[in-house]
Every structure is written in structure tokens, then in C-alpha cells.
C-alpha positions in Angstrom: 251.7 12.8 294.2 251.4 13.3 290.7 249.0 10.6 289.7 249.4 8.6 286.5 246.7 9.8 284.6 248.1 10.2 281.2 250.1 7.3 280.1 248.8 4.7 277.8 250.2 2.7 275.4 251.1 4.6 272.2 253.5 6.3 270.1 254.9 9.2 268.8 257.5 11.4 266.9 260.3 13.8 267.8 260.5 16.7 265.3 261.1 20.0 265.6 258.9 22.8 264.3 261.8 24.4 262.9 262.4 21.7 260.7 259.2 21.1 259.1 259.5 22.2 255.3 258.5 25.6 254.0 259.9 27.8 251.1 260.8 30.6 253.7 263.4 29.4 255.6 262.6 27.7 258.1 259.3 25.1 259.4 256.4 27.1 260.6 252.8 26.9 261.3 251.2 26.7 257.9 250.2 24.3 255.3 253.3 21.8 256.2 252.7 21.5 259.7 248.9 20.9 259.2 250.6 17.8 255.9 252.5 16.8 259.1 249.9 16.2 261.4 248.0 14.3 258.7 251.0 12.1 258.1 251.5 11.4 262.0 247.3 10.1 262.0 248.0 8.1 259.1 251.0 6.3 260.6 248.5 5.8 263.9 250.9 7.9 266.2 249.2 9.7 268.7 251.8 12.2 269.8 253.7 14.8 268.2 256.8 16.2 270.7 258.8 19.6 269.7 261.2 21.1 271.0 261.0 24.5 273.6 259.7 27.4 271.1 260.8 30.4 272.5 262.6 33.2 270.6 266.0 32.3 270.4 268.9 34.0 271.4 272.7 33.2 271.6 273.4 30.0 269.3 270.1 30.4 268.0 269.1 27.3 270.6 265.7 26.3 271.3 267.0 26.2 275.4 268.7 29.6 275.5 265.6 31.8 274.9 264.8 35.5 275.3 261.5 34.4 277.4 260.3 31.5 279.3 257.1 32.5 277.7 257.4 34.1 274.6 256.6 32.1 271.6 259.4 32.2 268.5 258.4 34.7 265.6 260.2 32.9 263.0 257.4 30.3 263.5 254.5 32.6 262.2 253.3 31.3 258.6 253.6 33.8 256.2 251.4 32.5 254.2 248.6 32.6 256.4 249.5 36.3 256.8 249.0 36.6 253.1 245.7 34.8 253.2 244.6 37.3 255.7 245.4 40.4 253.4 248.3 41.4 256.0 251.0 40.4 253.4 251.8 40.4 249.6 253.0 37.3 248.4 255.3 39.0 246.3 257.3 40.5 249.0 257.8 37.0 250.3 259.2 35.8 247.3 261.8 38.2 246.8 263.2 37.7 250.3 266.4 35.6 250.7 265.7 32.9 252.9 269.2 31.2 252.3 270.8 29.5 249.6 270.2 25.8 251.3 267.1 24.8 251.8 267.6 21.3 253.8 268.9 23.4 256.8 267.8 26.7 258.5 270.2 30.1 257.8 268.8 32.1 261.3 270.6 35.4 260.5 269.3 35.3 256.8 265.4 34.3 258.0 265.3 36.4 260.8 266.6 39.6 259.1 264.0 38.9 256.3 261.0 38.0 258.9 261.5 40.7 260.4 261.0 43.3 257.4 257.7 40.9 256.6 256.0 41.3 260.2 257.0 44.6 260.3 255.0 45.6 257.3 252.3 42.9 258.4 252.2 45.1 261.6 251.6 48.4 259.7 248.4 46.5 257.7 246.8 44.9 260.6 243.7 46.7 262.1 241.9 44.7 264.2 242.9 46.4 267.7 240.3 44.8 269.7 241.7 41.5 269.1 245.1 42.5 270.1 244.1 44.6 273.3 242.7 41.0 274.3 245.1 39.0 273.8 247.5 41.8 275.8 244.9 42.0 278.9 245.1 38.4 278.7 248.8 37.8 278.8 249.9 41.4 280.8 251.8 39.1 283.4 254.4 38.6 280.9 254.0 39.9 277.7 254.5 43.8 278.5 258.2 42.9 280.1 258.7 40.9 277.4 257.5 43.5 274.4 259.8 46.1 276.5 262.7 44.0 276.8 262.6 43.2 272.9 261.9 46.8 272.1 265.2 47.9 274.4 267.3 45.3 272.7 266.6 46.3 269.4 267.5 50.0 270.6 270.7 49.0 272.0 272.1 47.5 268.8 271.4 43.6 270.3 273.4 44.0 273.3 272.6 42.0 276.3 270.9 43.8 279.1 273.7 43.4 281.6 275.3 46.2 279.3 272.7 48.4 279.1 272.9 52.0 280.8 272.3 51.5 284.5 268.9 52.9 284.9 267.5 50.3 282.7 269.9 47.2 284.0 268.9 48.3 287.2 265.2 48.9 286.3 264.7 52.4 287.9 261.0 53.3 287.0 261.3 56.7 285.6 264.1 55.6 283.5 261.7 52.6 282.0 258.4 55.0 282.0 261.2 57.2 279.5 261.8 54.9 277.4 258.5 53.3 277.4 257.2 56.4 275.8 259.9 56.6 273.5 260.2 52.6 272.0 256.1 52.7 272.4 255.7 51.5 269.0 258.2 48.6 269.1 256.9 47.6 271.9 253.7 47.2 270.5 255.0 45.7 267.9 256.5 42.5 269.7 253.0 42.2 270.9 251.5 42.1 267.9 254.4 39.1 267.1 253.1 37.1 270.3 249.5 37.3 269.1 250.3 36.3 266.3 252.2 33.4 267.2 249.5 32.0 269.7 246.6 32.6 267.6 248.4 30.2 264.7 249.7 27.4 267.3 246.4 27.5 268.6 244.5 26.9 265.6 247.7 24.5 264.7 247.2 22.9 267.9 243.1 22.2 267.6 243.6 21.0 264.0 245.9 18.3 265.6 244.0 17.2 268.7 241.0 17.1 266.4 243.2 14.8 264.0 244.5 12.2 267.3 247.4 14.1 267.5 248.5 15.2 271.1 251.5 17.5 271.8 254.4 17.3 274.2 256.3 20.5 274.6 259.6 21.1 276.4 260.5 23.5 279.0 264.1 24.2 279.7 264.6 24.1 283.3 266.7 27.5 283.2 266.7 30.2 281.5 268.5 32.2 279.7 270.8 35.3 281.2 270.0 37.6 278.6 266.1 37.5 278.6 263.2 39.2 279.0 262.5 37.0 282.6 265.3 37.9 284.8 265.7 41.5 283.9 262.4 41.7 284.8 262.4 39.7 288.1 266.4 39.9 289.1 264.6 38.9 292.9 264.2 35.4 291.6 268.1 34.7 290.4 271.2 34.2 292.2 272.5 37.9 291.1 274.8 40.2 292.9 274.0 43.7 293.6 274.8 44.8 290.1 272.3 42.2 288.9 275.2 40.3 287.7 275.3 36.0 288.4 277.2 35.2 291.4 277.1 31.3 290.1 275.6 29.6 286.7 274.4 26.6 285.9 276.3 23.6 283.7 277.3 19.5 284.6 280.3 18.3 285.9 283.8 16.5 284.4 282.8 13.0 283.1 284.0 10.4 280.5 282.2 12.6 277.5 284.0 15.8 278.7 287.2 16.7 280.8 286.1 20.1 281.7 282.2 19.6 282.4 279.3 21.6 280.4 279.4 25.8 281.1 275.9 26.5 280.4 276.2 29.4 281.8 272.3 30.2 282.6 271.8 32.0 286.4 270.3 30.2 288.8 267.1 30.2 291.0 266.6 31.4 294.4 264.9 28.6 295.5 264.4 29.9 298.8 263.1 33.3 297.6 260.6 31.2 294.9 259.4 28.8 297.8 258.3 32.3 299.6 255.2 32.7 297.7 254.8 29.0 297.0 256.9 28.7 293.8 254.3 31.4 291.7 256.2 32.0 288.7 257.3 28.4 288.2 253.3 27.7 288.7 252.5 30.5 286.0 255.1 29.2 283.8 253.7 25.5 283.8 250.3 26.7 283.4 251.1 28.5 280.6 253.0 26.0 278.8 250.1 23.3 279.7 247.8 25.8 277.5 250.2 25.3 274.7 250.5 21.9 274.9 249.4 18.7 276.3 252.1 17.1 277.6 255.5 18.6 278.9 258.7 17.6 279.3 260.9 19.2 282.2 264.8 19.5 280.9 266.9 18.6 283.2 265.0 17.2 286.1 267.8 16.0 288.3 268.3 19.6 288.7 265.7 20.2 291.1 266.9 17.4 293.4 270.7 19.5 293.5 272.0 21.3 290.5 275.6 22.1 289.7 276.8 25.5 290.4 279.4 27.1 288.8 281.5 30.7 290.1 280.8 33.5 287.5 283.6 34.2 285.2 285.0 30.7 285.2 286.1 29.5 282.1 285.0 25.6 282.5 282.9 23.7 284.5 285.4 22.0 286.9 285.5 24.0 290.1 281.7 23.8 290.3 280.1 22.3 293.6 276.6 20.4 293.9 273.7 22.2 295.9 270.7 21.2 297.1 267.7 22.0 294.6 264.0 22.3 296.0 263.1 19.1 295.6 259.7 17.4 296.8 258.5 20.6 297.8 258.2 21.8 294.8 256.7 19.0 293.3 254.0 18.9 295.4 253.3 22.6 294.7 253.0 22.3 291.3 250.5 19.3 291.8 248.7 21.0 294.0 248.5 24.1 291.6 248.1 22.6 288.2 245.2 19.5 288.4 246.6 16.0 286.7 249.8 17.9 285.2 250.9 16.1 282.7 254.7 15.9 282.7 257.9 13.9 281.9 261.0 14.2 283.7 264.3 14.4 281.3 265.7 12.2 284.2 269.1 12.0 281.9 272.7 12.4 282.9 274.6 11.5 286.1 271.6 10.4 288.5 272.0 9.5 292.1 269.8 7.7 294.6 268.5 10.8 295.5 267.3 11.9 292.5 266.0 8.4 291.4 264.0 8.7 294.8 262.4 12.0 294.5 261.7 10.6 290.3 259.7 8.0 292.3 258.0 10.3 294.7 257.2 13.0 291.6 254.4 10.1 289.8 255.9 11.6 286.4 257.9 9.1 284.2 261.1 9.5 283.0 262.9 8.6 280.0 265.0 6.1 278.9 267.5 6.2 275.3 268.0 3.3 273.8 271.8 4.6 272.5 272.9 4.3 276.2 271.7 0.9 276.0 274.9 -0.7 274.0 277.8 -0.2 276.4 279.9 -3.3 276.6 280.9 -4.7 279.5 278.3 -3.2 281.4 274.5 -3.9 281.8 272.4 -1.2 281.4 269.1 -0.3 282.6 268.3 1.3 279.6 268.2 -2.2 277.7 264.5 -2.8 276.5 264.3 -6.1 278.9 265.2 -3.5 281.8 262.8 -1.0 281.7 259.9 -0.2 283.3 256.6 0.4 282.4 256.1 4.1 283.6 258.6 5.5 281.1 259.2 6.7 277.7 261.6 5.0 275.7 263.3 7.0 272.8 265.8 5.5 270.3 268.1 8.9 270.6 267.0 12.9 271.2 268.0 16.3 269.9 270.9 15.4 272.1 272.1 12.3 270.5 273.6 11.3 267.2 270.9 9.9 265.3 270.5 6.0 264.9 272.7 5.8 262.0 275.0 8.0 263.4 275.5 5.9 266.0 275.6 2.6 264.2 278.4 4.1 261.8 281.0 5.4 264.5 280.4 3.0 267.7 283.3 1.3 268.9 283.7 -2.0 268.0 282.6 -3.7 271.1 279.5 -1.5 271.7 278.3 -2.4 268.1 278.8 -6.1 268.8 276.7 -6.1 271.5 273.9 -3.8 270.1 273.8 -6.2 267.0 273.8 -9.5 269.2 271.2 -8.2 271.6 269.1 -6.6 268.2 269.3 -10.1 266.5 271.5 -8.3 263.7 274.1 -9.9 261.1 275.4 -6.3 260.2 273.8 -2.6 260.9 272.7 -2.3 257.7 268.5 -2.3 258.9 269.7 -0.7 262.7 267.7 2.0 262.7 264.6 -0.3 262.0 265.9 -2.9 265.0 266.1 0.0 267.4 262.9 1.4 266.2 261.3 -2.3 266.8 263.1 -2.7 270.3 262.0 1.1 271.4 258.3 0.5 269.9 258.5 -3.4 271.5 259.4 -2.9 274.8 256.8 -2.2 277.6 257.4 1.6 278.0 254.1 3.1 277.9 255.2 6.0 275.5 257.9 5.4 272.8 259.2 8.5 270.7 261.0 8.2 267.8 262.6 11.1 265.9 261.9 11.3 262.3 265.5 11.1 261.6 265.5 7.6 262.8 262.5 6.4 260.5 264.3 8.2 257.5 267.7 6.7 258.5 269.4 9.5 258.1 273.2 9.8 259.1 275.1 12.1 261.0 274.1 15.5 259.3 271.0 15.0 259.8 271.3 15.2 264.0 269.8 18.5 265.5 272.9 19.6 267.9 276.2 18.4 269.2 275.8 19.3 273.4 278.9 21.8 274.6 279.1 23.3 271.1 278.0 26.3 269.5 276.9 27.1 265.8 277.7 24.8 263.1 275.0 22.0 262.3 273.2 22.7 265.7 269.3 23.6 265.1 269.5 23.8 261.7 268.4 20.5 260.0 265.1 20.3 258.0 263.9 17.2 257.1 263.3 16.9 253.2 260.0 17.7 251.5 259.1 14.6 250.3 260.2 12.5 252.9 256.6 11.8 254.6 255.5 9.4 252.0 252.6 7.2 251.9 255.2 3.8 252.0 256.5 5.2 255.2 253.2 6.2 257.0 252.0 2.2 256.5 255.1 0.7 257.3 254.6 3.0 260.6 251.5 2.0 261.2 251.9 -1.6 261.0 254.1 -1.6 263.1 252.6 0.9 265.7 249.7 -1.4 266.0 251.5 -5.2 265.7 253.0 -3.5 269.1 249.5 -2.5 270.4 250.4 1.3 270.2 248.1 2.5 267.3 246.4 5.7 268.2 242.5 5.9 268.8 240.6 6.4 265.6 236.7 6.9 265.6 236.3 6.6 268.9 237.4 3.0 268.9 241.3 1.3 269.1 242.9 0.2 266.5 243.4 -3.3 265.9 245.9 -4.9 268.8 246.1 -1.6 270.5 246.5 -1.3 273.9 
């Protein structure tokens, strides 16, 4: 199967895109990013991981997206645009971006990106470039464009409430309105070129630096996109293209009712009729963006939960058989030495630990579900296996601090007497040691956790909507020359230090 080709010994950082600094809002692909990637080959890390970068739609989360291959226009750099002679600076400085820089405002920096491209749109004449990138990227990008163009038509309102002819996608109905929301339409093309063209420079300028990237791919997506009004064929949908069952996790100890995601679910059986081609498309594509991924929720594939449609909670949903194997070996057969984590979180069963085995790809292991008392867990440092990577916490997870400051009693105890600790006061460096220690070929740490930030500073609370979720930026001048060293020391005393020059580091591995 999927052959360990990949996996060395190194390091890397979790951070967001969106929370890079900027003075518009919200992280993006300029100037800060390219500060970023500097830092990250200073401190000897060799991989940068970010979060899915889709456009964003309810809850403004990274895993409910408007396209499972769209790329997020709040990410363009503005002043790049500027640069090019597309954009006046001064129109970007009398924008409101929100009145608090150290987290993002969507509604604020969406409605005043969207005046910016807009006018960036009207000054941009080079049509050749654009006709390429659309001839390029026509399996997606015209539904997409449409979609977008509808939406903003229809006053934001999902498509399942649109007027039948476009819900139900009867062509002369679409040709109508084609013709009619033609120049939105090109428009959100012109957004996607731009947004590839600046990752992909963003993307060279780190590779060339050391600096490798792991992406994430939701395993579902959202209802109200771009992907299954297009393709209804491929979701579990009645004959009003409405879900007969969504997608969430069961009751457990964190949560009496379950998780009601509420994303549609595949039609396995009609996606293993032409061998799986969209899912083979979609990793392709995001294996151009990046060069790793991450697959959310893995154990999904072995069965997922389904919940009926309309239910209110999660508790009268049933486990079914996911694809499995079979679709495994399709994608390794389709996309050559794929490089790919599973997010192997959650309730696992022998099943899925079995087809985890059977996949090559490693999973991951949190070092927060580590301290349980009265339990041993196999996330424990002395526990773990090689073919992994080890993270102290996720975008899921409290960070460190967090943790340290509201852990029972007990669990603390034992996390301080495994960690060698008289109080928590240096945790987040013991748990950054033990992560960076252990023999987990990859070991991730957010930047939250090397700052020691608290519990504002964690990117969402899961089964909650709106408040601090997606919104932290990490503070200008936290990326400091101190920090980098003390990062790189200890990167390479654990023989993780990235490549330099062609030669390792000192004690790498």
C-alpha cells in the first residue's frame, strides 16, 4: 500500500494562515507570511502545517467551505496587489478592518476585501493569464465562479432555497442566468487566480527556504457549496436534492448529545463506480498546493456516523460502513507516493486501527490525551510508535496552557510526575520536550504552545459556533530571534533539525 516514503525525522509548526499578522485584518500571503517562513528555517523546522483554506462559509470555519477546491480570498495580499499597480494603497488604509487587531472580525474583512478585489478586478488587464489559469482549472472553477455569482444574487442564501430551476440545475435555467451574472462570475475567477498565483509563489519561496507544507482536507464538505449543487449524484440527497442523512459523532463522555455536523454524505457506492474520480481529482489538486496532507477524520472512511435529516442532536444516529481499503488503494494507485496523514482521532475501533495499518499513512497522536489518570494511554511518549506524528494539542484542543490551568487534579498530577515537573509553571516547554523527544517521526507544535499562550489564544472550541473560534492572530512580534534559537536547539539536541545546504544539521536524524 501506501509506502513510507516521506517520513523522516523532523519538526514542524501548526499555524494558521489566517493568523499570521497583517494590518488588514486578517494573515495573508504577503510580506508576513514570507517573515514567517524565515523564522520557521531559522528555528531548523522543516514543516509548516495550516489549516484547510477554502472560502468559508457558515461559522466562518476552515472545515465548512463553499468548495473543496476553492482557495479563501481573504488570503490574497493586498499589498502585493498594490505592488502590481491593481490597487491604491490609500484605499486600503481607509478600510475598517476591525477595531482588534489580535483576532480576525470576518464580517468586517470580508465586506471590505471584497470592495478592494472588486476594484482590483476592474484594473487588471492581463486576460491571457486568466483564460489560462481558467482552461487549466475548468473541472471546478466554472461551478464554482457560478455558484458564488448565484449566491451573491440571492442575497447569501443557501442553494437549497434557491428557485427550483437552479436547485435543481435545469440547463436552460443556468445558461439564463449565466448570461445574466456573466461578470460575477468572472469575477470569482479572477479571485481564484489570484489566490493560486500568490500561494504558489508563497509556496516556492518556502520549499526554496527548507520549508515543506502540510495542508488539510476536511473529509466532508460542506451542504451549502459550490461541490454538491454541482454534483448532487455524489451525496446522499433525496429527490429534492435535499440530505436524507448528515454527518456528526456519537454521545460520549465530552458530550451527551454527540456532534451534529450536519455535512451530507457520500455515495460511496456511486463514487466507487468510476473508481472514486472526484475524490482522486480532489487529492491531486490539493497535492499541487501542498506537500503533505492531512485527511480529517479518517475513521470515517472505515464507517462514518449517520445522522436522519432534521434531527436536532446527534443521538439517534447509526454507524455505516465507509469504503474503506478500496478506496485506499485507489487513491495509491492514482496519485504516485501520496503523501498523507490520517487524523486517526476520536472513538477508534479495531477496524479502523486495522485498515490505519493497511493504508502505510501514519497517524497522529496528542499528547493532551496523554494525562488521564487511572488509565494508560497509548498516547504517552514511551507508547508510541515510530510511524506517527506526535502533536502537543490541535486546532481542536485547548492550548498547552489551557490545559495545564483547568485539568483536574489527578490528570495534572500525573502529567507533572510523568513530565518530571514540581509545578506547571514551564509545562508547555515539558510537553514541547516530550512531543519533540519521543520517537515519532514528525512532531508538530502549534505556535501557541511555544508562546505559552492561555486559553484565548486556542483556535476553536468543537460543537460550538462563533465566539473565539477562527479568530486568533498571533502577535506581531512574537517570532523573535530568542525564540527561533531556543527552537533550534532544541530541534537539533532531538536530531530533528531540518536540512540546510544540502547537509544535516548537527545530531539530526
Amino acid at each position: 500500500m501506501a509506502r513510507k516514503t516521506w517520513m523522516t525525522r523532523a519538526a514542524g509548526v501548526l499555524l494558521p494562515v489566517s493568523s499570521l499578522p497583517s494590518k488588514y485584518g486578517i494573515g495573508t500571503f504577503g510580506q508576513a507570511a514570507r517573515d514567517w517562513v524565515d523564522f520557521l528555517a531559522r528555528a531548523k523546522q522543516r514543516y509548516w502545517q495550516v489549516l484547510p483554506m477554502g472560502p468559508t462559509s457558515f461559522g466562518d470555519s476552515p472545515y465548512q467551505s463553499y468548495s473543496a477546491f476553492a482557495g479563501n480570498p481573504l488570503f490574497i495580499d493586498l499589498e502585493l496587489l498594490c505592488r502590481q499597480g491593481l490597487l491604491k494603497k490609500g484605499r486600503c488604509k481607509r478600510t475598517d478592518w476591525g477595531a482588534d487587531r489580535s483576532y480576525v472580525d470576518y464580517d468586517t474583512v470580508r465586506a471590505g476585501r471584497e470592495k478592494l478585489l472588486r476594484k482590483t478586478f476592474e484594473n487588471f488587464t492581463d486576460q491571457k493569464a486568466l483564460a489560462r489559469f481558467r482552461k487549466q482549472n475548468k473541472s471546478w472553477v466554472e461551478d464554482y465562479a457560478l455558484y458564488m455569482a448565484l449566491k451573491g444574487r440571492m442575497g447569501g442564501r443557501p442553494w437549497t432555497e434557491w428557485e427550483e430551476g437552479l436547485r435543481l440545475r435545469d440547463p436552460k435555467v443556468l445558461d439564463a442566468w449565466k448570461e445574466r451574472c456573466k461578470e460575477d462570475v468572472d469575477y470569482h475567477v479572477f479571485t481564484q487566480y489570484l489566490f493560486f498565483q500568490q500561494w504558489g509563489d508563497l509556496k516556492k519561496y518556502a520549499n526554496e527556504k527548507g520549508v515543506r507544507i502540510i495542508g488539510d482536507a476536511p473529509i466532508y464538505v460542506a451542504m451549502d457549496s459550490a461541490d454538491v449543487w454541482a454534483q448532487p449524484q455524489l451525496f446522499q440527497l433525496d429527490e429534492n436534492n435535499l440530505p436524507t442523512e448528515v454527518a456528526g459523532c456519537p454521545p460520549d463522555a465530552f458530550s451527551e448529545d454527540g456532534q451534529l455536523w450536519g455535512n451530507p454524505l457520500y455515495r460511496w457506492d456511486e463514487m466507487a463506480k468510476d473508481g472514486y474520480s472526484w475524490w482522486i481529482q480532489r487529492i491531486k489538486a490539493n497535492l499541487s498546493m501542498y506537500d503533505v496532507l492531512r485527511i480529517d477524520h479518517f475513521r470515517g472512511l472505515e464507517s462514518y456516523y449517520a445522522i436522519p435529516y432534521g434531527d436536532d442532536t446527534a443521538r439517534n444516529g447509526r454507524w455505516r460502513k465507509g469504503p474503506g481499503m478500496n478506496f485506499i488503494r485507489k487513491i495509491n494507485e492514482s496519485v504516485e507516493n501520496a503523501a498523507i496523514i490520517a487524523e486517526d482521532l476520536g472513538l477508534l475501533t479495531p477496524a479502523v486501527y486495522r485498515l490505519l495499518k493497511s493504508s502505510g499513512y501514519p497517524g497522529m497522536k496528542v499528547l493532551q490525551f496523554a494525562f488521564s489518570a487511572g488509565e494508560e494511554s497509548t498516547y504517552l511518549p514511551h507508547n508510541l510508535p515510530t510511524h506517527c506524528v506526535v502533536y502537543t494539542g490541535t486546532h481542536d484542543n485547548d492550548t498547552v496552557r489551557g490545559w495545564l490551568d483547568t485539568a483536574s487534579p489527578a490528570d495534572l498530577k500525573l502529567a507533572l510526575d510523568y513530565l518530571g515537573l514540581e509545578d506547571a509553571k514551564d509545562g508547555n516547554w515539558a510537553f514541547i520536550r516530550a512531543a519533540l523527544g519521543s520517537v515519532a517521526d514528525l512532531a508538530v507544535i502549534p505556535l501557541q504552545d511555544y508562546l505559552n499562550l492561555g486559553s484565548e489564544a486556542r483556535m476553536n472550541i468543537p460543537s460550538t459556533v462563533g465566539g473565539i473560534n477562527w479568530r486568533w492572530r498571533c502577535p506581531k512580534d512574537c517570532t523573535t530571534k530568542k525564540l527561533a534559537k531556543k527552537m533550534a536547539r532544541l530541534t537539533t539536541i532531538y536530531g530533528r533539525a531540518r536540512e540546510t545546504g544540502g547537509k544535516k544539521d548537527a545530531h539530526a536524524g
